[in-house]
C-alpha positions as CSV (number, residue, x, y, z in Angstrom):
1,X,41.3,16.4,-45.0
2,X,38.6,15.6,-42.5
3,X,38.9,13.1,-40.0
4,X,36.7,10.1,-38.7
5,X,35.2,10.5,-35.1
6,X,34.6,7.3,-33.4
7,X,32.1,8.1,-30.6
8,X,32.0,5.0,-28.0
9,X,32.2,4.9,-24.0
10,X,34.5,1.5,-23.9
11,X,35.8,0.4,-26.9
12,X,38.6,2.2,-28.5
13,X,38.6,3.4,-32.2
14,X,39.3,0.6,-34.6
15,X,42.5,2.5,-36.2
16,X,44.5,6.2,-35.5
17,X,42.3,7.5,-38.3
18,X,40.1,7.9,-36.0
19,X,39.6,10.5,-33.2
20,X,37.9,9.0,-29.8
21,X,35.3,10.7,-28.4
22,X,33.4,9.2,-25.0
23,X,30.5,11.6,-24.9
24,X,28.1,13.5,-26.1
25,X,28.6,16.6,-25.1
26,X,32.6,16.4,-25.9
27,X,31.1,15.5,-29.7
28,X,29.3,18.2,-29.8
29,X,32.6,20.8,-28.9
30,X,34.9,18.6,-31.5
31,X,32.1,18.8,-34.3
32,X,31.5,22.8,-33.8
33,X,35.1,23.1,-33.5
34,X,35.6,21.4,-37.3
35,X,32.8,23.5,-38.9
36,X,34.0,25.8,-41.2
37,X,32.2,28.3,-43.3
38,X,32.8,29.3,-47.2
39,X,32.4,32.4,-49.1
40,X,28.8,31.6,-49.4
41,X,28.6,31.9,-45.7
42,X,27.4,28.4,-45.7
43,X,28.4,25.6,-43.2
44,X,30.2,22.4,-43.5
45,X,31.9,20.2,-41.4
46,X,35.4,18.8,-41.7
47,X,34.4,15.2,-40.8
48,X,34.5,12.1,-42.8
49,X,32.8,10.0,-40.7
50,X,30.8,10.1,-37.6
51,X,30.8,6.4,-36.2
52,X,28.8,5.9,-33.2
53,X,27.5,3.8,-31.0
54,X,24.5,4.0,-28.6
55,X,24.8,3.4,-25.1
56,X,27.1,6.3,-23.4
57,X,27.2,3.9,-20.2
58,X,29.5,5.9,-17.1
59,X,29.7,9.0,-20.0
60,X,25.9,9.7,-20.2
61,X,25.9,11.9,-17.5
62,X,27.8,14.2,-20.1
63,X,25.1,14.5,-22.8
64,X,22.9,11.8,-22.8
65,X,23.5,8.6,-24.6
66,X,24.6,9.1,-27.8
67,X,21.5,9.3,-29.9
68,X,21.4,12.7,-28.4
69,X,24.4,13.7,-30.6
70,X,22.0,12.8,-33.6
71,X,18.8,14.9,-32.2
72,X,20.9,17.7,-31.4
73,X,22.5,18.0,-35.0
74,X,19.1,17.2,-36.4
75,X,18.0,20.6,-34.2
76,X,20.6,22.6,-35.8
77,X,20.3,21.3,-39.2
78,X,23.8,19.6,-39.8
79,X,23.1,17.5,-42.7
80,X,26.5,16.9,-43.9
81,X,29.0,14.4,-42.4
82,X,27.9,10.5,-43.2
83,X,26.9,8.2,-40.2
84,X,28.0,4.8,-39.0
85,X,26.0,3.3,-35.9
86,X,28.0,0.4,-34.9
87,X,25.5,-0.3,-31.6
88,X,24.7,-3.7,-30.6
89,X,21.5,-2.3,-29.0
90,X,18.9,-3.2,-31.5
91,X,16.3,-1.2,-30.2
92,X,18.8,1.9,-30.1
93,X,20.2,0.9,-33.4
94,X,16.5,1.5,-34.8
95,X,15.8,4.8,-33.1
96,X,19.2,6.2,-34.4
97,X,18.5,5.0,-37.9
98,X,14.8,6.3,-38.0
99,X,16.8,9.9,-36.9
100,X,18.9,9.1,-39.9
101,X,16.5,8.1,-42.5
102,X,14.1,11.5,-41.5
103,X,16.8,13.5,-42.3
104,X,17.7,12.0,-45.2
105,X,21.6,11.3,-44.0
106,X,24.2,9.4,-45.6
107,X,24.3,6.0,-43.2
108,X,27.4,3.9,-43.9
109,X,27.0,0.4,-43.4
């Protein structure tokens, strides 16, 4: 079973489902660490969800805010594990949902 990732610098994840990440570059070790590969040789990721929000705050010295997280697994093709973006930055909001919408990603409102 995969789990859900809740990727925020100050507010905790909303149940225990969820695993709490606080930056970007800790995402990227915890999403390479769940990829798996089949028979096929072909990738997937044992994630449900990937919930994030924009604005790393004291963490973005780590990776970058978190819309980094979405450019880098735009740059390495990883297509696979739906998206929430529960930002209040509007702005950011947009730019992470343009990333989304280029790539054709599942978004989950």
């Amino acid at each position: 079973m995969g789990r859900k990732v809740w990727i925020d610098d100050v507010r905790p994840a909303p149940t225990d489902d969820y695993k709490w990440i606080k930056s970007v570059h800790e995402a990227k070790i915890y999403i390479c660490q769940m990829t798996r590969f089949n028979d096929a040789d072909n990738m997937y990721h044992n994630i449900e969800l990937l919930d994030l929000d924009h604005d790393a705050g004291k963490y973005a010295w780590n990776g970058g805010d978190y819309i980094k997280l979405l450019d880098w697994m735009e740059e390495r093709g990883i297509n696979d594990i739906p998206i929430r973006i529960h930002s209040m930055n509007p702005v950011g909001y947009a730019n992470m949902l343009r990333i989304c919408k280029r790539n054709s990603w599942e978004v989950i409102d």
